[in-house]
C-alpha positions in Angstrom: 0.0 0.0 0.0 1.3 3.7 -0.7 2.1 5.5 2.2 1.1 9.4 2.5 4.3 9.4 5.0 8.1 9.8 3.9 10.3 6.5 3.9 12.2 7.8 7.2 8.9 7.2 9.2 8.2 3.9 9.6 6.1 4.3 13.2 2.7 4.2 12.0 2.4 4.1 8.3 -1.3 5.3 7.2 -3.1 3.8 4.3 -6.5 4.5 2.5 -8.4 2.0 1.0 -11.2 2.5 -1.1 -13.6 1.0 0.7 -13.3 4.2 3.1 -11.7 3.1 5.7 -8.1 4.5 7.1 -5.9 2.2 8.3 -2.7 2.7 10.9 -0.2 -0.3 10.8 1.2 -1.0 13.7 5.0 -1.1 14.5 6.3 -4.9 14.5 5.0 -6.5 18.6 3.6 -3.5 18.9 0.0 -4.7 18.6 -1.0 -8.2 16.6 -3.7 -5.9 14.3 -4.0 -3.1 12.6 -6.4 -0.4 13.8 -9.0 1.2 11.4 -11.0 4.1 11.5 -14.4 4.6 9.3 -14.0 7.7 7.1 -17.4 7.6 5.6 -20.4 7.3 7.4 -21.8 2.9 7.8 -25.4 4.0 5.8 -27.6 1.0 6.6 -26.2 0.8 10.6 -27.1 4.1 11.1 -30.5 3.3 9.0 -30.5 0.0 11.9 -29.3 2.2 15.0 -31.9 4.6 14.4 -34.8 2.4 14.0 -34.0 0.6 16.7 -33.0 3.4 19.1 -36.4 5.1 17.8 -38.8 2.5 18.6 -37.3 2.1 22.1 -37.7 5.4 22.7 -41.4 5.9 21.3 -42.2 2.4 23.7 -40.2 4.6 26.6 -42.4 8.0 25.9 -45.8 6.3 25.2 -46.7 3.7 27.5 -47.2 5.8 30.4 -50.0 7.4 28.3 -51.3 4.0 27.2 -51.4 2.7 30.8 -53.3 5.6 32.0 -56.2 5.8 28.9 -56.7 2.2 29.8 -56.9 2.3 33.4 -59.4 5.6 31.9 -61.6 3.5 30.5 -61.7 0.6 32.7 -63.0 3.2 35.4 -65.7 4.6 33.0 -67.1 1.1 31.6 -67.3 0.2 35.3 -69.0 3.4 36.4 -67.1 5.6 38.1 -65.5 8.8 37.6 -61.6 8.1 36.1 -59.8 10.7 37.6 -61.2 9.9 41.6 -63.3 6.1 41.4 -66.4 8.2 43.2 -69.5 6.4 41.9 -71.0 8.6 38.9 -74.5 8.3 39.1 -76.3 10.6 36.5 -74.8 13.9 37.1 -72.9 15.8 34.0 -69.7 16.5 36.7 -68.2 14.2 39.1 -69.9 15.6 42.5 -66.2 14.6 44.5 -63.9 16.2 42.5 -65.4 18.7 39.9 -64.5 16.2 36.0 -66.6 16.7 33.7 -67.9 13.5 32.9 -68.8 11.9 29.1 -71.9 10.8 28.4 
């Protein structure tokens, strides 16, 4: 491989392949591999990271909501107002705390 550095240095000798990827050789016993750094962005592991990252995060931000419309509408088909449990009867508002109640 051609080497961007003059002959003299031989400490780490850089190399570019075309794949995109720069590559430092290591001295002899320094280390048993050669260390490479991405120079152009890994398109379809960012495309993977951020799907992946995205739907964790969307599960993270919405099931709090989720957990409380449901526990909403368990309280209503049973009844009672959803914000306190005080029994509804036929009032418009919930006479305990004030909720305006749906029909």
């Amino acid at each position: 491989m051609d080497s961007p550095l003059p002959d003299g240095d031989n400490d780490q000798r850089p190399a570019v392949l075309r794949t995109g990827w720069y590559v430092f050789d290591r001295p002899n016993g320094a280390y048993p591999y050669s260390v490479r750094l991405p120079l152009r962005p890994l398109w379809l592991g960012m495309a993977a990271n951020s799907i992946f990252y995205g739907a964790i995060i969307a599960a993270v931000v919405s099931t709090p909501g989720l957990i409380r419309s449901a526990i909403r509408a368990r309280r209503t088909r049973a009844g009672v107002c959803p914000c306190c449990r005080y029994p509804r009867g036929l009032a418009v508002a919930c006479s305990e705390c004030g909720e305006k109640l749906s029909a």
